[in-house]
C-alpha positions as CSV (number, residue, x, y, z in Angstrom):
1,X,-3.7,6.1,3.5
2,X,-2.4,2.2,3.1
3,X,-5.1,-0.5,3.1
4,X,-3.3,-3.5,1.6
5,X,0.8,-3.6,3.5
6,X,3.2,-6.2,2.2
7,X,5.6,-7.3,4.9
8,X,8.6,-9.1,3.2
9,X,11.0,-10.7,5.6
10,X,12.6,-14.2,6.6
11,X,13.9,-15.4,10.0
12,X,16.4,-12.8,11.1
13,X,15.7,-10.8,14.2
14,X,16.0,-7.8,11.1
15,X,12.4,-10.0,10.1
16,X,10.9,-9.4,13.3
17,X,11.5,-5.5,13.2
18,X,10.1,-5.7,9.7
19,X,6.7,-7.2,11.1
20,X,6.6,-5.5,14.1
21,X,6.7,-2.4,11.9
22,X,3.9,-3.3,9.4
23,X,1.5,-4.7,12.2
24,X,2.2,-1.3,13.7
25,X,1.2,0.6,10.3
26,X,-1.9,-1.9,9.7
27,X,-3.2,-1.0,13.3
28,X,-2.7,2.8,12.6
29,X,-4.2,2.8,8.9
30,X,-6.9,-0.1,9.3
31,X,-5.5,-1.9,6.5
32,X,-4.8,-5.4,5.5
33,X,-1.7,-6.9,6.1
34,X,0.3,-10.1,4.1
35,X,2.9,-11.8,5.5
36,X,5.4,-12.8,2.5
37,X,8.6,-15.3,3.3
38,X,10.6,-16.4,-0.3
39,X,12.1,-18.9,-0.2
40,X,15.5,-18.9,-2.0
41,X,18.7,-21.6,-1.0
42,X,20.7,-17.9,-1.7
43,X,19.3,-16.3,1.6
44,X,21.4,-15.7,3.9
45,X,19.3,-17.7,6.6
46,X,18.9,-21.1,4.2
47,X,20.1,-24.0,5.7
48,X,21.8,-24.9,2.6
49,X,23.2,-21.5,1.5
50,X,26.4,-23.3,1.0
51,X,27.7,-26.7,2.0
52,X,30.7,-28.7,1.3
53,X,27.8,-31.6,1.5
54,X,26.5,-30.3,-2.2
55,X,29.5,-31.0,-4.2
56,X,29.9,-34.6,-3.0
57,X,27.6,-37.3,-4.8
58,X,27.1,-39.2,-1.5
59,X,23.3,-40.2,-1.5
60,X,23.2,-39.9,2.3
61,X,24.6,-36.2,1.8
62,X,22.0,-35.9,-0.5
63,X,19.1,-36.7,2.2
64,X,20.4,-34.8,4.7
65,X,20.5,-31.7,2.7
66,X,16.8,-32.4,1.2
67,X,15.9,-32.8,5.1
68,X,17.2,-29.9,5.8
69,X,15.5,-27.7,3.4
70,X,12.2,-29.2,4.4
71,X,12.7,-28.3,7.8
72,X,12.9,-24.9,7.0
73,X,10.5,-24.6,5.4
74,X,8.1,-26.1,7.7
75,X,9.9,-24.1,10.7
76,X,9.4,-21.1,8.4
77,X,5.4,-21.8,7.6
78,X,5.3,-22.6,11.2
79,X,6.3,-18.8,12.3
80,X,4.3,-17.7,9.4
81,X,0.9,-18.9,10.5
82,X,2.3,-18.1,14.4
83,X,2.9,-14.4,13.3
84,X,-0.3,-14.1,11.5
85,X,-2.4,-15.5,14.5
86,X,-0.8,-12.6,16.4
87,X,-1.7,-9.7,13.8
88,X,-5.5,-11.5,13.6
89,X,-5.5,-11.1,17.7
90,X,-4.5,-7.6,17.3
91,X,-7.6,-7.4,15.4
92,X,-5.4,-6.7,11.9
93,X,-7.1,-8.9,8.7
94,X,-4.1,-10.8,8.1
95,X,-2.6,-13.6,6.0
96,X,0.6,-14.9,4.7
97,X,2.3,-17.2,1.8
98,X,5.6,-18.9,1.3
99,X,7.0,-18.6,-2.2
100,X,9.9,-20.0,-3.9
101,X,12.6,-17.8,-6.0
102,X,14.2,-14.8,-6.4
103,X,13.7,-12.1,-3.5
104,X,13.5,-9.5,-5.2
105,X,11.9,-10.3,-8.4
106,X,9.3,-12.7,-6.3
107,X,8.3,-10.1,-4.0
108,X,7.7,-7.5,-6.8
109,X,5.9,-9.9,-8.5
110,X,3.4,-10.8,-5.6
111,X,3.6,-7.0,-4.2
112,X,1.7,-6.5,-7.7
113,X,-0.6,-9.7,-8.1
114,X,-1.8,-9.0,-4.3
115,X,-2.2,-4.8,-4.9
116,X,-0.1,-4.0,-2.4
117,X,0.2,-0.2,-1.9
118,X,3.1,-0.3,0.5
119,X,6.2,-3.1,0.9
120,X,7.8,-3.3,4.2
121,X,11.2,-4.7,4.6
122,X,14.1,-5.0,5.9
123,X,18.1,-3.7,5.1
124,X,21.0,-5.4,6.2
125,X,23.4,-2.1,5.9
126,X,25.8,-3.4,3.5
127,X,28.3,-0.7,2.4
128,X,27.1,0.4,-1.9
129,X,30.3,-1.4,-2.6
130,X,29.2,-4.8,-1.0
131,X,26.1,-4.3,-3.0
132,X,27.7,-4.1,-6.3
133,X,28.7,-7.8,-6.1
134,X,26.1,-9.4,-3.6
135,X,23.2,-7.3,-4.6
136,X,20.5,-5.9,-2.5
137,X,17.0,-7.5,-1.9
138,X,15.6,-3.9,-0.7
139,X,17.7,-1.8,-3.5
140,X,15.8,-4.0,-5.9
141,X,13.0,-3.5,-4.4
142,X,12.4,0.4,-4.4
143,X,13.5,0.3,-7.8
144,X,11.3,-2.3,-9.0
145,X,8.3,-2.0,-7.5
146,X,5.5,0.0,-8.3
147,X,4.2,1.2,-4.9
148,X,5.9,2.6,-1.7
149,X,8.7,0.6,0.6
150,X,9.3,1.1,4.1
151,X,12.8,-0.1,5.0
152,X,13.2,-1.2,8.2
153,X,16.5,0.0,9.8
């Protein structure tokens, strides 16, 4: 039914549902399986989401948020490859990538570039009315993207 699963998620324990998930429906449909992290300073796991530290000028500041965003994003690549080692094991074809941007636009953007035919992902449960002003990465999602979503619970 699937052969190509897009599993979009970051660092929450919600992300390791979401890949649990799509290893699971790789296994059962033989299919291949992308691992996608985006990287965006708006998520709500960034390590500079928000910090008093950006409105200051002070160049030390300055490095310590830089060096904190590289972290990240090496801890994050580092799960990325560890997570795809385990799919591989599992005998899944798997890969992954690390993108800058927008969440929602980037993953509907890659979701098409790769051919994915189905996006797994993860919801947070925000109430409709949070979602009015913070948005929603999986609302965008399902009405974005050109092929099926799975949203992880």
């Amino acid at each position: 039914m699937y052969t190509r699963i897009l599993a979009a998620f970051d660092r929450s324990p919600k992300g390791q549902q979401v890949f649990e998930v799509a290893l699971t429906l790789a296994k059962a449909n033989h299919a291949d399986l992308m691992l996608l992290h985006i990287l965006s300073r708006d998520a709500e796991d960034s390590p500079v989401r928000y910090s008093p530290k950006l409105v200051s000028y002070d160049e030390d500041d300055l490095k310590l948020h830089r060096q904190e965003w590289e972290d990240f994003i090496k801890r994050t690549y580092e799960l990325l490859e560890s997570l795809t080692q385990k799919a591989i094991s599992e005998g899944v074809k798997a890969e992954f990538r690390q993108l800058e941007g927008s969440p929602g636009k980037t993953i509907c953007n890659f979701a098409q570039e790769w051919g994915a035919d189905l996006i797994a992902i993860g919801r947070r449960g925000y109430s409709s009315a949070s979602e009015m002003f913070i948005g929603s990465v999986s609302s965008y999602i399902i009405h974005r993207c050109n092929c099926s979503v799975h949203i992880v619970q």
